[in-house]
Structure formats: C-alpha cells, structure tokens
C-alpha positions as CSV (number, residue, x, y, z in Angstrom):
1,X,7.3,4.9,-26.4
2,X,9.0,4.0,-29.6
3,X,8.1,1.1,-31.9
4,X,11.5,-0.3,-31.9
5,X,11.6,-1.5,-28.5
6,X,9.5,-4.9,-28.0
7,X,7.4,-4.6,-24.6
8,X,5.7,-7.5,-23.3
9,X,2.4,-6.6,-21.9
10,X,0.8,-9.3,-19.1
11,X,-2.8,-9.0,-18.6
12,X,-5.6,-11.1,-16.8
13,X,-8.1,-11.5,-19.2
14,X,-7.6,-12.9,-22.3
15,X,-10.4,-10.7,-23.9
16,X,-9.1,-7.6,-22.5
17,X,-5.1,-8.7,-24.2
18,X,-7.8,-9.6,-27.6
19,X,-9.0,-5.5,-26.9
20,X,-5.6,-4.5,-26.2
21,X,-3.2,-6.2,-28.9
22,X,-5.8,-4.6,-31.5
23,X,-4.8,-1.2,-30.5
24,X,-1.2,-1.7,-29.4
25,X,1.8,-0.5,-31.5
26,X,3.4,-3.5,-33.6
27,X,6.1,-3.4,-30.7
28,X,3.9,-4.7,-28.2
29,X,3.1,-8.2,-27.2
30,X,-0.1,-8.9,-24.9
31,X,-0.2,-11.8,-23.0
32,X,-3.3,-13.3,-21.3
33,X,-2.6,-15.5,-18.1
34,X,-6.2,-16.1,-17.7
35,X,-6.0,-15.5,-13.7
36,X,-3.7,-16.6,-11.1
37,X,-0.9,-19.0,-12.6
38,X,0.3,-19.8,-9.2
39,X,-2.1,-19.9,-6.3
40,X,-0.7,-18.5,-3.3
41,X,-0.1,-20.8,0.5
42,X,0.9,-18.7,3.5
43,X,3.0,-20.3,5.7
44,X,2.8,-18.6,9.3
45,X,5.3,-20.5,10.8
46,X,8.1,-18.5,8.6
47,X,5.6,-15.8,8.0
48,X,6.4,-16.4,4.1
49,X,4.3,-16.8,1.2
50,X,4.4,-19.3,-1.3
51,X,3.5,-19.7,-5.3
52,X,2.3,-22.7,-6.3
53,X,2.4,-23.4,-9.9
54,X,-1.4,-24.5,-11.3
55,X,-0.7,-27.9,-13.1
56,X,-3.1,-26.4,-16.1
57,X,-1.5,-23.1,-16.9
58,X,2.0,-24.8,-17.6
59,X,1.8,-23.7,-21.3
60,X,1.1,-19.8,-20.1
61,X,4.3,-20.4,-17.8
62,X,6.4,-21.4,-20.5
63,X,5.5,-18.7,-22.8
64,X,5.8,-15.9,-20.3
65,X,9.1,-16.9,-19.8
66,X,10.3,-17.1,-23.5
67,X,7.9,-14.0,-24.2
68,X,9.8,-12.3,-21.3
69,X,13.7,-13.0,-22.6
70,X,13.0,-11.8,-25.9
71,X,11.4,-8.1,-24.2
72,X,13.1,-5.3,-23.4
73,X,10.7,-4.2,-21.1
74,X,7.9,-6.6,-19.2
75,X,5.0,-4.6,-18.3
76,X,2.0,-5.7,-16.0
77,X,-1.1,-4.5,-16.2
78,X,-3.1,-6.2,-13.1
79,X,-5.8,-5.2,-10.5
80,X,-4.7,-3.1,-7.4
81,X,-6.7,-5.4,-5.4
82,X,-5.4,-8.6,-3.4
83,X,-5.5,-10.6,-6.1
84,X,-3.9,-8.4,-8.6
85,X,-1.0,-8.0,-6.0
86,X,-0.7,-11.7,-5.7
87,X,-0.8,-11.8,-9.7
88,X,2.1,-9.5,-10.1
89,X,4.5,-10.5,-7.2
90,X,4.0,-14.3,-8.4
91,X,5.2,-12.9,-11.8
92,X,7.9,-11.3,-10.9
93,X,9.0,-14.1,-8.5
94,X,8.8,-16.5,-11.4
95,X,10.6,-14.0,-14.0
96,X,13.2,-12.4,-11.5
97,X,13.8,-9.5,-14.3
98,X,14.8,-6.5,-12.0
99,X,13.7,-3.4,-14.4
100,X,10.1,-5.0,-14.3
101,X,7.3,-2.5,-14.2
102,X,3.5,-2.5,-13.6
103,X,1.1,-0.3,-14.8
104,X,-3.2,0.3,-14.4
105,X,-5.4,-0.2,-17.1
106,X,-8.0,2.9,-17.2
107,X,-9.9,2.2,-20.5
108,X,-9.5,0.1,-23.5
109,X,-9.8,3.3,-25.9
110,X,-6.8,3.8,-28.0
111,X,-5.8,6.2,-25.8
112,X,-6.3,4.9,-22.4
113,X,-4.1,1.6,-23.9
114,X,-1.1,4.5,-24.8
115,X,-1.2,5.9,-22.0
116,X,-1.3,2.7,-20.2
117,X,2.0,1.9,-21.8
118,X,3.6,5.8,-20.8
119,X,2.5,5.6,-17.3
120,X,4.2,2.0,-16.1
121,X,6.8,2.3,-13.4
122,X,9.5,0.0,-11.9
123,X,7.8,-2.2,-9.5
124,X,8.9,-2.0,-6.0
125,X,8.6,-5.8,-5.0
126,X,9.4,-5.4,-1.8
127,X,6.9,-3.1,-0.7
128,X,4.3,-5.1,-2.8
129,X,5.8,-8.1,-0.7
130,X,5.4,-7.1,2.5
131,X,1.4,-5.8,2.1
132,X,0.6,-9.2,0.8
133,X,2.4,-10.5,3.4
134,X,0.8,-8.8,6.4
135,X,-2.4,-9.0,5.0
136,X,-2.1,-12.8,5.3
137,X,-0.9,-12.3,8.3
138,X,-3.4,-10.3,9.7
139,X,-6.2,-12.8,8.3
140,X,-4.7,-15.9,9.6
141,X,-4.6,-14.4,13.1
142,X,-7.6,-13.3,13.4
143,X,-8.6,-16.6,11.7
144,X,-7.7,-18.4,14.6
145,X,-8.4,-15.8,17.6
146,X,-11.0,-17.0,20.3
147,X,-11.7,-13.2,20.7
148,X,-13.5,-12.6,17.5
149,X,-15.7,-14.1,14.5
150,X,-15.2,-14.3,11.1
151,X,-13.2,-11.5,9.7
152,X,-15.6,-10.7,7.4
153,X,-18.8,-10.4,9.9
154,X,-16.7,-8.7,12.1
155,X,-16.1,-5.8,9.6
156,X,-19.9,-6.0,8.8
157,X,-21.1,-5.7,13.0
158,X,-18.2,-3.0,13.3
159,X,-20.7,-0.5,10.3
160,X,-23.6,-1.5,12.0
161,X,-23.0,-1.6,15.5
162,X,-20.5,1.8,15.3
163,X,-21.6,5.4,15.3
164,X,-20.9,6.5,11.5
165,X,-21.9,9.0,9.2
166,X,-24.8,8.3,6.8
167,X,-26.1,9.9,3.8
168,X,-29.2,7.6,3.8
169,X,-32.6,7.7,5.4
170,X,-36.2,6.3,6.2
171,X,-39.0,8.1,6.8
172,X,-41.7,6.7,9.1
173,X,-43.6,5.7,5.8
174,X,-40.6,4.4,4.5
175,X,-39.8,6.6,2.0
176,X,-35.7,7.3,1.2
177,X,-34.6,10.4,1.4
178,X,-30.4,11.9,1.0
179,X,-28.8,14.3,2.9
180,X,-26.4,16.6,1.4
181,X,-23.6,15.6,3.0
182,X,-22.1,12.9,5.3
183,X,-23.8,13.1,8.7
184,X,-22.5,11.5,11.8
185,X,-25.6,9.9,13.8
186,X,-26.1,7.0,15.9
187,X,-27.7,3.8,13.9
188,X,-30.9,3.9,16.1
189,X,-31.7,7.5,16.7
190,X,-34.5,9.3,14.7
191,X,-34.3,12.6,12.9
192,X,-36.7,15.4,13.3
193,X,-36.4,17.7,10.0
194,X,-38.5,20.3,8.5
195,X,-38.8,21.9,5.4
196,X,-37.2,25.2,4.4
197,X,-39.0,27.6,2.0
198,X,-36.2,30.1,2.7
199,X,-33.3,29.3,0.7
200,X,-32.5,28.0,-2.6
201,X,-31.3,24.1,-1.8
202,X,-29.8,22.2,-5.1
203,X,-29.7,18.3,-5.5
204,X,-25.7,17.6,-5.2
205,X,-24.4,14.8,-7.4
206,X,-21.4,12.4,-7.3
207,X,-19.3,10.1,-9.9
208,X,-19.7,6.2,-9.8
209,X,-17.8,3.8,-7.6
210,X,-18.2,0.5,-8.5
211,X,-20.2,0.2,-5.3
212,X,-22.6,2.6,-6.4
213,X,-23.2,1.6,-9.8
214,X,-24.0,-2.3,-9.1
215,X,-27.0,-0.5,-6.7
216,X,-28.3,1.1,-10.1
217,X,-28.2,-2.0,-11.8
218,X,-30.1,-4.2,-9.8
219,X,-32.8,-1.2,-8.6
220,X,-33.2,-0.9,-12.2
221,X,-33.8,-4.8,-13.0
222,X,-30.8,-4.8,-15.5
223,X,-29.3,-8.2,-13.5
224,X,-31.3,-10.3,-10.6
225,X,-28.2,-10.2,-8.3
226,X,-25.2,-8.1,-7.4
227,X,-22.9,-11.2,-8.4
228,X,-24.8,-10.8,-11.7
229,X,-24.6,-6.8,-11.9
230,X,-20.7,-7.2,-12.0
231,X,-20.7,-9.3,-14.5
232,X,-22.7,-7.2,-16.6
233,X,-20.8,-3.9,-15.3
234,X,-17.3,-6.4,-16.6
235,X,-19.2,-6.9,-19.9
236,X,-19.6,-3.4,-20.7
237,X,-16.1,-2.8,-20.0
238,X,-15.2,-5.3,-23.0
239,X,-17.5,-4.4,-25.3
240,X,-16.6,-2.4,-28.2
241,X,-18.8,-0.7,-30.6
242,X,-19.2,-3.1,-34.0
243,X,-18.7,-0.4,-36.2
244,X,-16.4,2.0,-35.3
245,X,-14.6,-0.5,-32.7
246,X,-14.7,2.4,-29.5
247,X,-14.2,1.1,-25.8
248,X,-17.4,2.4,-24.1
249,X,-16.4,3.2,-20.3
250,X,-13.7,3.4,-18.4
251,X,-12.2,0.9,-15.8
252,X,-15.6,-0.3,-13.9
253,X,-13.6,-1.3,-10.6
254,X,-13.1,1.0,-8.3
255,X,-13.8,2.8,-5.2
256,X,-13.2,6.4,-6.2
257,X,-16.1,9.2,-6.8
258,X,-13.9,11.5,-8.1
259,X,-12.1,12.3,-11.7
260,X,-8.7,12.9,-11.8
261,X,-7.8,16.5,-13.1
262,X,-6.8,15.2,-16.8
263,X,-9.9,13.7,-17.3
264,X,-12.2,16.8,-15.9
265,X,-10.2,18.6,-19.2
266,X,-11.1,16.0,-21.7
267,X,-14.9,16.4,-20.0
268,X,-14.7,19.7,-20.7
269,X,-13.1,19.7,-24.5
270,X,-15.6,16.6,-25.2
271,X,-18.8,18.3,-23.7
272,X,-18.3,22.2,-25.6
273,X,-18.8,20.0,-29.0
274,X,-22.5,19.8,-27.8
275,X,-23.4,21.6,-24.7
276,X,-22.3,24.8,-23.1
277,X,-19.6,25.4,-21.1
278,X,-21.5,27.7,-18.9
279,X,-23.0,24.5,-17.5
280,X,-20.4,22.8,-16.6
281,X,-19.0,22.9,-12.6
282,X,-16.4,25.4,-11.8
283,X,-13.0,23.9,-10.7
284,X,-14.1,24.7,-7.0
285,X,-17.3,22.5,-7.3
286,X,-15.3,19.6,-8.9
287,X,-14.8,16.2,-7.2
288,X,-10.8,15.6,-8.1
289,X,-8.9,12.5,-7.4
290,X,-6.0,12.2,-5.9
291,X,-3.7,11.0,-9.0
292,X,-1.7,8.4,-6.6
293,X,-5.5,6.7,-6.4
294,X,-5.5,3.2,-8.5
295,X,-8.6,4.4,-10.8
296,X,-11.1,6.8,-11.1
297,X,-15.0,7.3,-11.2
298,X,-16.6,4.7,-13.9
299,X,-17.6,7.3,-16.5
300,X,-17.8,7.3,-20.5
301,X,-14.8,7.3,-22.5
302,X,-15.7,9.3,-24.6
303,X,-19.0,12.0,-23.2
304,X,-19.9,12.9,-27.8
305,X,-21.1,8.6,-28.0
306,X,-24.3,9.5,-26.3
307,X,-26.8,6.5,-25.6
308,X,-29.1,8.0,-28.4
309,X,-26.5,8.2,-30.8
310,X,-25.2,4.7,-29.9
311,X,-28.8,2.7,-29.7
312,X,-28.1,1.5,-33.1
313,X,-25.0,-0.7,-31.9
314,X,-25.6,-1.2,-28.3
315,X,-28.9,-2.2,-27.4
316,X,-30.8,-4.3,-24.5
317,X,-29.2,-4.3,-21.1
318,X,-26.1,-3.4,-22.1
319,X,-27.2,-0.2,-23.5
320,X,-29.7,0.4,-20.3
321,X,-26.6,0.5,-18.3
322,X,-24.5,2.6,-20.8
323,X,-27.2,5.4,-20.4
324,X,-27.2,5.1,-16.6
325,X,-23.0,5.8,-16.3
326,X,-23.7,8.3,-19.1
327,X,-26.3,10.5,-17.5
328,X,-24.5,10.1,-14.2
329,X,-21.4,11.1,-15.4
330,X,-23.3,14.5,-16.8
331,X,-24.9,15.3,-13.8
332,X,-22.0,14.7,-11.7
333,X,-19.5,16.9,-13.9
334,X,-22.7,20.0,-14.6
335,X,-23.5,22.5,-12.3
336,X,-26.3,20.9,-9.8
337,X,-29.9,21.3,-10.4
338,X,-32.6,23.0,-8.4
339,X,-34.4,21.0,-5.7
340,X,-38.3,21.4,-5.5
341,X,-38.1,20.8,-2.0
342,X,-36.0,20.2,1.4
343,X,-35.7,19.8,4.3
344,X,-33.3,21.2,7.2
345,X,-32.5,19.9,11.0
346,X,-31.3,23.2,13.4
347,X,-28.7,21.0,15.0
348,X,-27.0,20.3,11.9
349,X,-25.6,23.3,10.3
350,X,-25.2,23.1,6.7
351,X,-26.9,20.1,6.2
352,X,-30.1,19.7,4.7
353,X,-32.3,16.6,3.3
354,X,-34.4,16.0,0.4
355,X,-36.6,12.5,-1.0
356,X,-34.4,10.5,-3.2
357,X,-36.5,10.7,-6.2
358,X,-37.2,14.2,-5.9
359,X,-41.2,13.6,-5.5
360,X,-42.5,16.6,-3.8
361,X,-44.4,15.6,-0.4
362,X,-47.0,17.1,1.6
363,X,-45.8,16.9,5.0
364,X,-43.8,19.8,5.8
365,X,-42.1,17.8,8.8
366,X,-40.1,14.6,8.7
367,X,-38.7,11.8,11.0
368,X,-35.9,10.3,9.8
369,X,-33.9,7.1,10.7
370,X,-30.4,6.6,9.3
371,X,-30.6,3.3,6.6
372,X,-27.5,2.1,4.9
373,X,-27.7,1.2,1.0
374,X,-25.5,-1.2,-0.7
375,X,-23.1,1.3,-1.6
376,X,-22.9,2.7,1.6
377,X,-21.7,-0.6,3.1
378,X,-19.3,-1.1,0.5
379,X,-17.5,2.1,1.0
380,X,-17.3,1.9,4.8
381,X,-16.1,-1.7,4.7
382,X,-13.5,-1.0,1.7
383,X,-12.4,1.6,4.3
384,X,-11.9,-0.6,7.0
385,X,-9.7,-3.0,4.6
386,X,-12.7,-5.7,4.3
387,X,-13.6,-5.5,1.0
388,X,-12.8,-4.8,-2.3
389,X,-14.7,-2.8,-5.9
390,X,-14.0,-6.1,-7.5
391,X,-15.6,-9.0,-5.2
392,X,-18.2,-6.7,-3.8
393,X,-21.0,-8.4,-5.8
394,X,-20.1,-11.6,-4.7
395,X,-19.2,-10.5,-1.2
396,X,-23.0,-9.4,-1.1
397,X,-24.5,-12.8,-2.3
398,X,-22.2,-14.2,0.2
399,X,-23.4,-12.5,2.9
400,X,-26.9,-12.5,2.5
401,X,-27.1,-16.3,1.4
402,X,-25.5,-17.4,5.0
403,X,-27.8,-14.9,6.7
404,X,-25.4,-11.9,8.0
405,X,-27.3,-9.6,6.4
406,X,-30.7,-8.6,4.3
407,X,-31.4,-6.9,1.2
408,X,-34.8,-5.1,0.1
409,X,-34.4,-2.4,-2.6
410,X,-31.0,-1.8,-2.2
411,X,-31.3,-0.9,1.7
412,X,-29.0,-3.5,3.5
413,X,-30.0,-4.7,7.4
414,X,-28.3,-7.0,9.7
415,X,-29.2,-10.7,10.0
416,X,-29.5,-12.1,13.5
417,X,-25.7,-13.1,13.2
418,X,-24.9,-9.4,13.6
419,X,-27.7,-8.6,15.8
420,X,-26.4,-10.8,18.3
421,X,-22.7,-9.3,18.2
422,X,-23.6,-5.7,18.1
423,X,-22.6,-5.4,21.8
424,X,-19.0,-5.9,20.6
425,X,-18.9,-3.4,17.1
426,X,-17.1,-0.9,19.0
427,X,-14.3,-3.1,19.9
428,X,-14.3,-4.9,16.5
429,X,-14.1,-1.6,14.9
430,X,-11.2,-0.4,16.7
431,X,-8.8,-3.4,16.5
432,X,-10.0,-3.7,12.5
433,X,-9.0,-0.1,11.9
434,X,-6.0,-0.6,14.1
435,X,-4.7,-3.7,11.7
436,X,-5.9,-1.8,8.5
437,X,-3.7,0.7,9.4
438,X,-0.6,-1.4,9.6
439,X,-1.5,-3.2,6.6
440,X,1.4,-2.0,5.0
441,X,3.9,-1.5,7.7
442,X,7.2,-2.7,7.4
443,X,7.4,-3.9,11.1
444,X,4.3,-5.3,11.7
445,X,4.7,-8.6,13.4
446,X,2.4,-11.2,14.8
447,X,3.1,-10.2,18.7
448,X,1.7,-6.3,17.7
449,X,-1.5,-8.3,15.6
450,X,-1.9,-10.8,18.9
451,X,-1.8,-7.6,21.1
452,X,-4.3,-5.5,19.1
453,X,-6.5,-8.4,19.2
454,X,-6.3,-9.1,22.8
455,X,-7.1,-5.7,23.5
C-alpha cells in the first residue's frame, strides 16, 4: 500500500478508528459510524430490503460522503455477522462507488491494522445482498408459521431435543468430566466408563471461540453475566498498554478454535525467544483454520507480553482475563500434557474421558450423562444459523430471563418452554438445517421456505 493514495477506512466503533488512525499511514482516514446509520425494514411483499436513514447520525452521513469523494479507495472494516452485513451493504447503497472493498479487522497491533489494509477485496454486493435478503426472509416466514415457535426457541429445543455429539458430562455425583473427542449419544442415556491403567492418555487442548472464553469469564467471577463477560472480553480488545501502546489480543469474536497457518509461524518465532521449540505441537497435531474463515481463535497478539511481565500496566479484571487467553493459547499451541487418570467406554473406540479439573478420583468406574456447557450451545446453535460470537452473551441473558433455559456453573438445561416442545426437536432440527443451508442461495424463494416449513 503506498502513502500516496488516500484510503478511507469505515469502522463501527469510534474507539477502535481512535486505535486505528494512531497506527495508520498519514494516507489513511478512519471513520467511525458509531453503529448502524441506517436501520434496516424488510418488505416481504417485494421481498426487498430497505435503509432507513437514523435522523441522529445525519452529520456521519454527510461526512462519509465527502470523505468518500475525496478517496481513492473506500475500505470497510465491519463484523461478518448480520449486522456487520447490514452495515456494509447500507454503505455501499448509500455511496454507490463500484471499486468498494471490505476488509476484517484481526487485531489492533500495528501489524494486524497493515495487514488489514493489504487484505481488503472488492465487495461483491450482490452476493452480500442476497444472504441478507434471505435471511430476512427466512425469519419473517417462520415468524409468522402456525407450525413452529419462536425462531430462536426452536433452534434451542432442536440441541436439546436432537441426538448430538457432546464433549461434556455428569457423573452421578455431579462432577464434570471431558471426553477427548466429540461423541454422538442420545441426551438422556447414561455412560458406563472405566478407568484404564494401560495406556498413556494426554489432556487434549483447543483455542478460544468466543463462546468458550465468556464460560471462563464468568466460572471465574471476572463479570456476574455473559452480557457483562462480552463487554469485558470487548474491553480488552481496545485496551492498549500505557506505556508502550501494544493491542493485547486479537479479534475476541468469533467462532473458530483454530489458528490460521500464518499465525501458527508467528507462535512459533514469538515462543523460541523464551521456551523451546521442542515443546511446541508438530504441524500434524495443529488445529489450522481454514483461511476463507472470517477470524480466528482469540489468542495474544503478541505470546513475549506475558501476564507477569504486563501486571505492571494491566491489572484487575482485565489482567485476570489476559492471563486466562494467554495460558490458553499456550496450552492449546504446546504438545498436550500427561493425564493422571482416565477413563475409557469399550463401545467407543478411541475415545476416552477424564474429570475436568484433572482431580484424581477414587472410583475406578463412572456413569456418565451427557451435559451441555455454555459453549457447547453456542457452537451447535451458530451451526444451525441461530446465533452469532457477537450477541451470544446477550442471547444467553435473553434466554434464561424469559425462562427457555437455566444456567448453574456454566452447565445450560432446558426451561419448561423447551421441555414441553421436545417431542417436535427432530422436525425443528431438520427444517432449521434445511433453511440454514439455503441461507445463501441465489434461488431461494418463499414457496421453497413455506414448503420446508410445512413439511
């Protein structure tokens, strides 16, 4: 990118385009729109959407448009969620420049911001049309079907009403305990395991979604509520250190547990400064991310700003949850540690089950019932196009406040509401992963959404 060219950057929050503008080439304008400048109306009778200007952000229209004459190039730099789409079509509708190009935001470090700028492509508006379009389409349908609830409790009595695969369970003391990988089990059947002195069994351990890491924050009393823990996790995202100025993690919403392969290198050049490469996972242990993925894992931007060398500048909560990505992100990218004890089922090969704190127990046979935590729901459900990494908190409170669903240490159970629907999850489950998969087709039509629903 040269520094004779003047790009205009468009960004959500105006403390992010403060971060951003700091570290941007002289070349670079960053403007703020401070959320949706235009609230979107679907009109089902056209099947069209509509921008409606917001009376208060008249000033941030007029300046994106005389911001946006003067650039040679328009960049924007919103969320890949629903809203971000919104954000970015409405823009473009309003600016009508056709070499427009969006770009994702993966950390406010110098470098992240430069390579922000290098990565932005043309938008395709069309494409970015048509999956807001049938999204509102499909939500207004099912809106006003007799044949199901709420979209949202629908997609919540689909997970707990459909055979799945957990990762999660309860012993008949209640203690948690993990299996090592993804098991497919019906919600209400118990588990008899038993523990293996035989083998060497290791405790595997994954990067942080954003539904993960709002678990950790309220488990570890660092916010009262999952609406407050993504506030916090937002919070740490903006702050920069006072004296040296460095971004601390990297983009905090997402739904990935993986690195992409760039960032596994700049693991491995960061972590050799301290630590030994021996330790480190092999490329064939590594959890790599799909580069067409919006974001990453949340991990530290920079793995030599460890939470002891940082204490001095980031203290309190903030620095509670800094050292909680941190030492997940290390365990997640070194080789796997040692497990004291597990346990194993003979009916599922390769699969074996260990207590979630590692705490050695004195039983040496288990009966386990599948649980789902927090993060467990949130992935499923993000799967089946319900949900998104950056309204899960709040999609939580919601639920819980009207009843849907209950929350004690991180393990999520259905409310009534659900109970009394779980007859239908399997039918709810197939017309939602029917319509998820269509979400972005370019014939989907309301006569295919009314059949699937009818169905």
């Amino acid at each position: 990118m040269t520094e004779s060219v003047y790009t205009l950057l468009v960004v959500e929050s105006p403390v992010i385009a403060g971060i951003i503008q700091s570290h941007c080439p002289s070349s670079v304008y960053v403007l703020s729109t401070g959320g949706y400048c235009w609230h979107p109306v679907y009109d089902p009778a056209k099947n069209r959407i509509k921008a409606i200007a917001d009376p208060k952000k008249t000033d941030i229209r007029k300046e994106l448009k005389k911001q946006a004459q003067w650039a040679n190039s328009v960049i924007i730099a919103a969320d890949s969620d629903p809203a971000g789409d919104f954000i970015t079509w409405s823009i473009a509708k309003f600016l009508n420049n056709p070499g427009l190009k969006r770009t994702r935001l993966q950390s406010l470090s110098k470098t992240g911001i430069y390579e922000m700028l290098d990565e932005a492509r043309e938008l395709d508006e069309s494409s970015l049309e048509t999956r807001l379009r049938n999204r509102f389409m499909i939500r207004q349908q099912w809106k006003h079907s007799r044949m199901v609830p709420d979209y949202h409790l629908s997609g919540l009595v689909s997970i707990f009403g459909h055979a799945k695969t957990y990762r999660h369970f309860l012993n008949e003391n209640g203690i948690l305990f993990k299996s090592s990988s993804a098991m497919h089990v019906a919600p209400d059947e118990w588990i008899s395991v038993e523990e293996d002195m035989t083998e060497l069994y290791y405790r595997p351990e994954k990067p942080l979604s954003t539904f993960d890491i709002l678990g950790k924050i309220v488990e570890n009393k660092l916010a009262a509520t999952y609406e407050k823990a993504q506030e916090l996790l937002q919070e740490l995202f903006q702050t920069k250190l006072p004296f040296s100025g460095e971004s601390l993690i990297s983009y905090p919403r997402t739904s990935a547990r993986a690195f992409y392969s760039e960032t596994w290198n700049h693991f491995r050049q960061q972590y050799i400064k301290f630590g030994s490469q021996s330790e480190l996972k092999p490329v064939f242990m590594q959890e790599i991310a799909d580069p067409g993925v919006p974001h990453e894992s949340i991990h530290p931007v920079n793995l030599s700003l460890t939470p002891q060398k940082i204490s001095g500048e980031l203290s309190g909560v903030l620095g509670n949850l800094y050292h909680i990505i941190y030492d997940q992100t290390r365990s997640s990218i070194t080789l796997p540690e040692k497990l004291n004890q597990a346990y194993i089922n003979e009916l599922q090969a390769g699969i074996y089950f260990y207590e979630a704190n590692g705490t050695v127990l004195t039983e040496s046979r288990q009966s386990l019932r599948p649980v789902y935590t927090t993060s467990d729901l949130g992935i499923l459900l993000f799967e089946l196009g319900i949900c998104q990494p950056s309204g899960f908190g709040k999609d939580l409170h919601d639920w819980a406040s009207r009843g849907w669903i209950h929350i004690e240490k991180d393990l999520v159970t259905p409310g009534k509401p659900i109970v009394n629907k779980l007859n239908d999850a399997e039918s709810f489950h197939k017309k939602l992963e029917k319509l998820n998969n269509l979400a972005e087709s370019d014939t989907l039509d309301f006569e295919t959404i009314s059949s699937i629903l009818s169905s």
